[in-house]
Each structure stands twice: as structure tokens, then as C-alpha cells.
C-alpha positions, 0 to 999 in steps of 0.5 A: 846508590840508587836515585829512584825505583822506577815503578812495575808490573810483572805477570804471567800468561799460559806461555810466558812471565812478563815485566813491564817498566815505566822509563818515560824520559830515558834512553834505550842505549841508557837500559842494562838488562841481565839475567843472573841465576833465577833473577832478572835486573834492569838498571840504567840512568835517566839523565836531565837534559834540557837545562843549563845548569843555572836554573833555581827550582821552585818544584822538583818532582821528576826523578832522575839519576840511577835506577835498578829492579831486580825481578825474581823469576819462577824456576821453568823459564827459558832462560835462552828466550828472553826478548825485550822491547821499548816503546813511548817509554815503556820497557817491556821483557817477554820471557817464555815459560818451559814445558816443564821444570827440569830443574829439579828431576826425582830419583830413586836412590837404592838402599843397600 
């Protein structure tokens, strides 16, 4: 079970497809990121630190616990050029587009 979807924007340029993933609060070494077919997921925890476990909440807005988002991807991405970066909470993956899709070709099949 998942505690919270961290919140996204996913776009592309002429040359790539980019994800970006809000994660203020957690750790880099907390990020799993997994390329499986045509789909990328990024999953992890954000942990609540800084408590001693006997505080009474009046308010709780900041989630924490398990996260994932699966991204789909477009076909003619490369899946050998991936790169991801973390900064100031924001994680952002680059992945670069192929010249063209090869993963569908035409061929003539003939009819005897």
C-alpha cells in the first residue's frame, strides 16, 4: 500500500522525454528508479524524522511513508540513455529520444 503520490510533470523537448518528481524531504539513497518495458517507476519512502514518537498532532499535512508513479513512455526512447538528478528535493530524469522507432519496421511479405 502506497501513503502518498508524490506530485509531477512529465514533457518533452525535440531531443528527449523529461520527468520531474517533487520529493522535498526525502533521501536520495530512499529513490528506486526502474525501467521495465515501455514504463518507468519511481518508488521510495519518506521517512518522519526529527520526532520522538510521544508528540500529540493538532495538525498533519505533510505526508510521508511509501510513494511510487509509473510513467508510460513513448516507443522511440533510448532505453541505454537514461539519467537522473536530485536537487533541493526535485528529482528530475532525462531520457533521450531515438532517431527514429525502430521498434516497429514494415515488411513485405509475399503471397504464393
Amino acid at each position: 500500500m502506497y501513503c502518498f503520490t508524490p506530485i509531477s510533470d512529465m514533457f518533452e523537448t525535440t531531443g528527449s522525454v523529461v520527468i520531474q518528481i517533487e520529493l522535498a524531504g526525502v533521501r536520495k539513497e530512499d529513490i528506486n528508479i526502474e525501467l521495465t518495458h515501455n514504463y518507468i517507476e519511481v518508488s521510495g519512502i519518506k521517512r518522519r524524522e526529527g520526532l520522538s514518537g510521544e508528540e500529540s498532532f493538532q495538525r498533519m499535512e505533510r505526508p510521508f511513508g511509501v510513494f511510487k508513479r509509473t510513467f508510460n513512455l513513448p516507443k522511440a526512447v533510448s532505453r541505454d540513455s537514461i539519467s537522473a538528478s536530485f536537487k533541493e528535493g526535485l528529482l528530475e530524469i532525462v531520457i533521450l529520444k531515438k532517431e527514429k522507432d525502430d521498434s516497429f519496421t514494415l515488411t513485405s511479405i509475399d503471397i504464393k
